[in-house]
C-alpha positions as CSV (number, residue, x, y, z in Angstrom):
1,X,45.3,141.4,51.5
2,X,43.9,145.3,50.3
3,X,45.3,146.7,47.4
4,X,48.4,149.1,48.5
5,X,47.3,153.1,48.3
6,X,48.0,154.9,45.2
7,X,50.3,158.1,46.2
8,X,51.1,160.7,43.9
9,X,54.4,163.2,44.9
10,X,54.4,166.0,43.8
11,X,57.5,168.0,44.7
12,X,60.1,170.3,42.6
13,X,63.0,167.9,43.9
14,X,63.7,165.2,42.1
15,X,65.5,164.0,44.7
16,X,62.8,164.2,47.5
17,X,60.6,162.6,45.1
18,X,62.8,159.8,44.7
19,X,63.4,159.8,48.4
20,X,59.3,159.8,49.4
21,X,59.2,157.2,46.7
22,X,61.4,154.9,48.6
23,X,60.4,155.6,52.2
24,X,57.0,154.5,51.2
25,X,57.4,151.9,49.0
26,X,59.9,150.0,51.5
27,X,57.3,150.4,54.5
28,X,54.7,148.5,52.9
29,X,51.2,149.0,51.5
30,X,51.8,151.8,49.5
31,X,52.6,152.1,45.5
32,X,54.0,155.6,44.2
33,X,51.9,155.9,40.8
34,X,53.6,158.8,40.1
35,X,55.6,162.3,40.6
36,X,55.2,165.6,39.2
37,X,57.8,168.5,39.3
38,X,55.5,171.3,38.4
39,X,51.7,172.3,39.3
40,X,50.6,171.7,36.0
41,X,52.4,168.0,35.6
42,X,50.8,167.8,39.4
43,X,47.1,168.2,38.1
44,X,48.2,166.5,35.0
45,X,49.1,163.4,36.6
46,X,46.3,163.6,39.0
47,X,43.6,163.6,36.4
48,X,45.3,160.8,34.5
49,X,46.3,158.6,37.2
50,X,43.5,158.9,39.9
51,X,45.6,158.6,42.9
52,X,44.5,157.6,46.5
53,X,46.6,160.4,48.2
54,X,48.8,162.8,46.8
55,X,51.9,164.5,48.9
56,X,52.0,168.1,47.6
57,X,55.1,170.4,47.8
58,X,53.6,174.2,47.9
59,X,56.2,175.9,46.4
60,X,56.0,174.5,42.7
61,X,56.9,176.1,39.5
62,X,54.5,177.6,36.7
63,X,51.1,177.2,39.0
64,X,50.9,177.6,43.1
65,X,50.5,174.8,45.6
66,X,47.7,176.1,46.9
67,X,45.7,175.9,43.2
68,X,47.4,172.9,42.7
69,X,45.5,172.0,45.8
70,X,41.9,173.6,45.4
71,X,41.7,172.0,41.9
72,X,42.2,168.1,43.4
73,X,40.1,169.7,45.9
74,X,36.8,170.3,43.6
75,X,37.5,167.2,41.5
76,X,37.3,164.8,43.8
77,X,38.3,164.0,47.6
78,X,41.3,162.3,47.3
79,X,43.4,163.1,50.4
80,X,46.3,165.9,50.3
81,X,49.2,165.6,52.5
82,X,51.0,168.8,52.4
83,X,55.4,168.9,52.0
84,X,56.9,172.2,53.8
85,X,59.4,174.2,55.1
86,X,59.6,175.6,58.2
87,X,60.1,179.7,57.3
88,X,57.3,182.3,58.6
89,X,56.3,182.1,55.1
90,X,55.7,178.5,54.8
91,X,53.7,178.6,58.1
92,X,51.7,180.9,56.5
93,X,51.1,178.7,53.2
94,X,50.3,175.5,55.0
95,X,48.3,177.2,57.7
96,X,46.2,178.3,54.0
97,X,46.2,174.8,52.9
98,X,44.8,173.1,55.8
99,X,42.0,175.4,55.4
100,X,41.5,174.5,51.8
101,X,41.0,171.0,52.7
102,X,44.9,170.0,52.8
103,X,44.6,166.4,55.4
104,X,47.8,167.0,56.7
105,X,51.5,168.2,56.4
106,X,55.3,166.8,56.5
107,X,57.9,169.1,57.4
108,X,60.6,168.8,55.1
109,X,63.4,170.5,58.0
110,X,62.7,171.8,61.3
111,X,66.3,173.5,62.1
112,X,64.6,174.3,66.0
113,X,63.9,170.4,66.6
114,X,66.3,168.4,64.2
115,X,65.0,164.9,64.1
116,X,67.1,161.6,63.2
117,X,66.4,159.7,59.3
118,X,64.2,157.8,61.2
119,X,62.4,159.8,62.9
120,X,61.2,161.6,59.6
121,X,60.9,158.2,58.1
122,X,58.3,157.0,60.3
123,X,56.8,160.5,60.2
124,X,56.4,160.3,56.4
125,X,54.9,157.1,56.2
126,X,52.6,157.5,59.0
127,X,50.7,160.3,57.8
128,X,50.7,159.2,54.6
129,X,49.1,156.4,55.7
130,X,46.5,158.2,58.0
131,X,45.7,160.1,55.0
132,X,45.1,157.3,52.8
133,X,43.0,155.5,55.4
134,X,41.2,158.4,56.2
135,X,37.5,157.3,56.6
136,X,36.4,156.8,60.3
137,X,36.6,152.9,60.0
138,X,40.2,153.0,59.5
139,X,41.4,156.4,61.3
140,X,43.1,155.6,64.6
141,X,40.9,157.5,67.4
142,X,42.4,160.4,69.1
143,X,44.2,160.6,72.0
144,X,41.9,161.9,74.4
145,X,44.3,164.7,75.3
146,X,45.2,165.6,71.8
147,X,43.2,168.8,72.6
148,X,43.2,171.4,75.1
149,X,39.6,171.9,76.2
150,X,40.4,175.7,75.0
151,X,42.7,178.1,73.8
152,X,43.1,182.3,74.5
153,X,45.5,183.8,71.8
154,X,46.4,187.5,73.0
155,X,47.8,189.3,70.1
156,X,49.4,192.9,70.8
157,X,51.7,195.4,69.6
158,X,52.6,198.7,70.3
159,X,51.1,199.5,74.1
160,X,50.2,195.8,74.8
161,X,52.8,195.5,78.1
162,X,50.3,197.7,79.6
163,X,47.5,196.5,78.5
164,X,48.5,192.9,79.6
165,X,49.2,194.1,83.4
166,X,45.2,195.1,83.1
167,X,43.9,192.0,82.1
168,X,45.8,189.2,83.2
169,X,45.7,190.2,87.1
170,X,41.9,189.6,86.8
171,X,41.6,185.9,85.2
172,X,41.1,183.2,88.0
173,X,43.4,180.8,89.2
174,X,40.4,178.6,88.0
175,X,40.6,179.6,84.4
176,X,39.7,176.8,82.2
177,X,41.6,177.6,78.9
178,X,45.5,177.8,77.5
179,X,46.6,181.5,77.2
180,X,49.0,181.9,74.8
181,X,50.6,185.9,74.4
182,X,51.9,186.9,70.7
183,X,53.6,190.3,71.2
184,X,55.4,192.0,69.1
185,X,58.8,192.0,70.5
186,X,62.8,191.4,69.4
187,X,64.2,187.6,70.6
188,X,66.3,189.9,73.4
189,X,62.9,191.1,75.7
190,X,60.4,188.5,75.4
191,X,62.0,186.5,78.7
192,X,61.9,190.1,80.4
193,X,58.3,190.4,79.4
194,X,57.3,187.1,80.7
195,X,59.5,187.4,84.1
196,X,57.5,191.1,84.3
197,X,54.1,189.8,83.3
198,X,54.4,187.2,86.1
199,X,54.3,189.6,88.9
200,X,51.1,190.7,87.3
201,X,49.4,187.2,87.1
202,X,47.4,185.2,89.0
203,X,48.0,181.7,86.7
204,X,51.4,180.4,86.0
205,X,53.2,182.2,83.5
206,X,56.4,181.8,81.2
207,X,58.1,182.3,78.5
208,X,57.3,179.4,75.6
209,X,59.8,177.0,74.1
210,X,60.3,174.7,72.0
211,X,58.7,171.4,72.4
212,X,56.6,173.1,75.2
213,X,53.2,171.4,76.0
214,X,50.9,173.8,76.8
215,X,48.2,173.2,79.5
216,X,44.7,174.9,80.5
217,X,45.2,177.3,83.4
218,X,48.5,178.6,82.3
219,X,50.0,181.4,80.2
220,X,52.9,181.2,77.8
221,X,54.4,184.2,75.9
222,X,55.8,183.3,72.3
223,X,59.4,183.9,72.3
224,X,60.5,187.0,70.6
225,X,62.5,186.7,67.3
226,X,60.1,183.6,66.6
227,X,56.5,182.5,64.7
228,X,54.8,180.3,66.6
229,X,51.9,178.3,65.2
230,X,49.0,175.7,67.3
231,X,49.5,172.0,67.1
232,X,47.7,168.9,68.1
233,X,48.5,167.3,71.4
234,X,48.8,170.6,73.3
235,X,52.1,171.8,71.3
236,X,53.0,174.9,69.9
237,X,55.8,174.8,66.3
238,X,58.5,177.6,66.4
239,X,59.7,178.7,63.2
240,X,62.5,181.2,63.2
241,X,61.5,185.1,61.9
242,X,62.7,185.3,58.2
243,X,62.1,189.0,57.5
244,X,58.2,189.0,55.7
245,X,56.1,189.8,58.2
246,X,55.5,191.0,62.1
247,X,57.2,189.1,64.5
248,X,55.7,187.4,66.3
249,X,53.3,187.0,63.6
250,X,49.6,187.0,65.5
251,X,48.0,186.0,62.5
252,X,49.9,182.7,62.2
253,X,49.6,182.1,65.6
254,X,45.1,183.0,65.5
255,X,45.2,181.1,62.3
256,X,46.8,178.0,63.5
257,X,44.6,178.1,66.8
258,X,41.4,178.2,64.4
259,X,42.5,175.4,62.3
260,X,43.7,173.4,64.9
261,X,40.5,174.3,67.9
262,X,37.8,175.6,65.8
263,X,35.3,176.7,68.0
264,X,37.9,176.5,71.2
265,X,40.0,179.1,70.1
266,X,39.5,182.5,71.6
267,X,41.1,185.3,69.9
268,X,42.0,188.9,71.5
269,X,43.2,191.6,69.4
270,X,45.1,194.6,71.9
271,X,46.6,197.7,70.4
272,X,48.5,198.0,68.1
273,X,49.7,199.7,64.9
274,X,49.1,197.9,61.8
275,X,46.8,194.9,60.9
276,X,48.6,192.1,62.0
277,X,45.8,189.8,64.0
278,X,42.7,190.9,61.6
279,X,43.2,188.2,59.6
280,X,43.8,185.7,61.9
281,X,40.8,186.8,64.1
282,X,38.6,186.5,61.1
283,X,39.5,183.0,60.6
284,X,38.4,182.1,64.2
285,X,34.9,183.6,64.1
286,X,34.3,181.4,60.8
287,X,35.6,178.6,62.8
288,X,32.9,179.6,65.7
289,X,35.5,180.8,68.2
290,X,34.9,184.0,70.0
291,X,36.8,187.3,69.0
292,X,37.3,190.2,71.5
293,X,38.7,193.4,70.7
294,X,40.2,195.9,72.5
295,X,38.0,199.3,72.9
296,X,40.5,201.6,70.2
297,X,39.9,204.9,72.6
298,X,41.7,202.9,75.3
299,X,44.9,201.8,73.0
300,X,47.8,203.5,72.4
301,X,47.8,202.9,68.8
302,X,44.4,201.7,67.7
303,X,45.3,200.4,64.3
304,X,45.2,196.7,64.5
305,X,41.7,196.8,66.8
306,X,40.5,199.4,64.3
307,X,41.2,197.2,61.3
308,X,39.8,194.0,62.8
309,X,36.8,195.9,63.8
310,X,36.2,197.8,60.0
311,X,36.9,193.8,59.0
312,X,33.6,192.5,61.0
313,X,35.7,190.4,62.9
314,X,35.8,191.5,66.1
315,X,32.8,190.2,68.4
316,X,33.3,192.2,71.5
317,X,34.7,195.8,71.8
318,X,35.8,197.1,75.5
319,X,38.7,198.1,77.3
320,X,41.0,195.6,78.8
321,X,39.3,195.0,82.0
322,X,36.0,194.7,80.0
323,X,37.9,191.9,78.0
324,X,39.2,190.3,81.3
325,X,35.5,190.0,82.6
326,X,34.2,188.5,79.5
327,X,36.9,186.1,78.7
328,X,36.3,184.8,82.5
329,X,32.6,184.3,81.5
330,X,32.8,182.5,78.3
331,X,35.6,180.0,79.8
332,X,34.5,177.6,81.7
333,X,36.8,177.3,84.8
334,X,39.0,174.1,85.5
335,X,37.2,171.2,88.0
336,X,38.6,169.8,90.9
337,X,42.3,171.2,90.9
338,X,42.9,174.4,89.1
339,X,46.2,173.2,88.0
340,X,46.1,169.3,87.7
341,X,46.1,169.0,83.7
């Protein structure tokens, strides 16, 4: 019989401490070495006990979760399963983990898809246990539809209706690739936008919701009033808008999509005032993805494609028809039925 995996929690509630403790310790094959109710007791007790994996609450006292994180990170590769919320904010945060090396996350709530005890139980355990198992000889193969073969994210603001009704009317039925739309919009138009955009479209179109599994050849719009942020299996998380940022926020949504597709993830910046998206489309070109931004002497406002392009991250610059033509060469178009996945 192995020895069970050594798990540190770190977490300032004592009482999700204790309950992590138990969920893990019941299931078998793990022993909790540990727990830490600060960032410094965290990296104390991580340099002392040597865990196997640690579960890692980001909003600690005294020191961030996130430095917390980068120094397990450079002193040694013990796995790091993130503990989070499900605020804008906290998207944002664990969407910054996972590209410091965090292996995975736990939701601590999800008020949009309330789950049973059991549910999160089985959640807790399982990833903790992926986590701790982590090399390739242990790691259970994905699903070969985990992925979508690739994703478009269309980020606008201010002028981006109009801009839409340019480019989507000149993707093919045959397009090969997800196309999700993050515009800045109240909860109240977003289904108005979609139902509009529709007439406009040659693929399938509609409003996102929750739980939605998103498929190549189609395009969803994030709901208005709502983050929304790239999962495996061809899911989206939606995370209610709690005030500290644009809504929809584009840069969680590109962020997510580069963290989750790498080099599948298309991002398209449209006009816009601001810089919401710049970060986001930075992000995908390090992952390798493409980056398209809209020419700014064609937008209304031409803040957001002006910032992404003084930021370097934009890869192509040209108006919206330009953009349609070059996204429906770089995506490669659906075989046999246009709309069988």
């Amino acid at each position: 019989m192995s020895a069970p995996a050594r798990v540190l929690v770190a977490d300032d509630s004592p009482f999700l401490c204790r309950l992590l403790t138990r969920y893990l310790e019941e299931a078998g094959g793990f022993h909790v070495v540990g727990t830490a109710l600060s960032g410094r007791d965290a990296i104390h007790e991580f340099r002392r006990l040597s865990p196997d994996v640690v579960a890692l609450d980001l909003t600690l006292p005294d020191i961030d979760g996130l430095d917390v994180l980068r120094e397990i990170r450079s002193s040694g590769d013990a796995p790091v399963v993130i503990i989070t919320g499900a605020s804008g904010m906290d998207a944002v945060l664990t969407l910054r983990a996972l590209e410091a090396g965090a292996n995975d996350f736990i939701m601590k709530f999800d008020p949009l898809r309330p789950k049973s005890p059991d549910t999160v139980r089985s959640e807790i355990v399982t990833k903790i246990r992926r986590a701790a198992n982590r090399s390739l000889a242990t790691a259970p193969a994905p699903p070969p539809d985990s992925l979508l073969p690739a994703v478009v994210v269309i980020g606008a603001s201010t002028g981006g209706p109009t801009a839409l009704r340019q480019i989507l009317p000149l993707l093919p039925d045959s397009f090969g690739a997800a196309v999700v739309v993050v515009q800045h919009m109240p909860a109240a138009l977003s289904a108005r936008l979609a139902a509009d955009l529709q007439r406009f479209s040659r693929l399938p179109l509609t409003e996102i919701g929750a739980g939605d599994r998103l498929r190549a050849g189609a395009v969803g719009v994030a709901p208005g009033g709502m983050h929304l942020a790239f999962e495996p299996h061809r899911r989206v998380a939606l995370s209610k808008y709690t005030g500290e940022s644009d809504c929809p926020s584009i840069d969680i949504a590109m962020e997510s999509a580069a963290a989750v597709y790498g080099p599948a993830a298309v991002g398209v910046l449209l006009t816009g005032m601001g810089a919401d998206g710049v970060h986001g489309m930075a992000r995908i070109r390090d992952r390798g993805g493409k980056t398209l931004v809209q020419d700014p002497s064609t937008c209304v406002v031409a803040g957001m494609p002006g910032a992404a392009i003084a930021r370097g991250a934009a890869e192509f610059i040209g108006s919206p028809e330009a953009i349609a033509s070059r996204l429906s060469r770089i995506i490669l178009p659906i075989p046999g039925d246009s709309h069988a996945n």
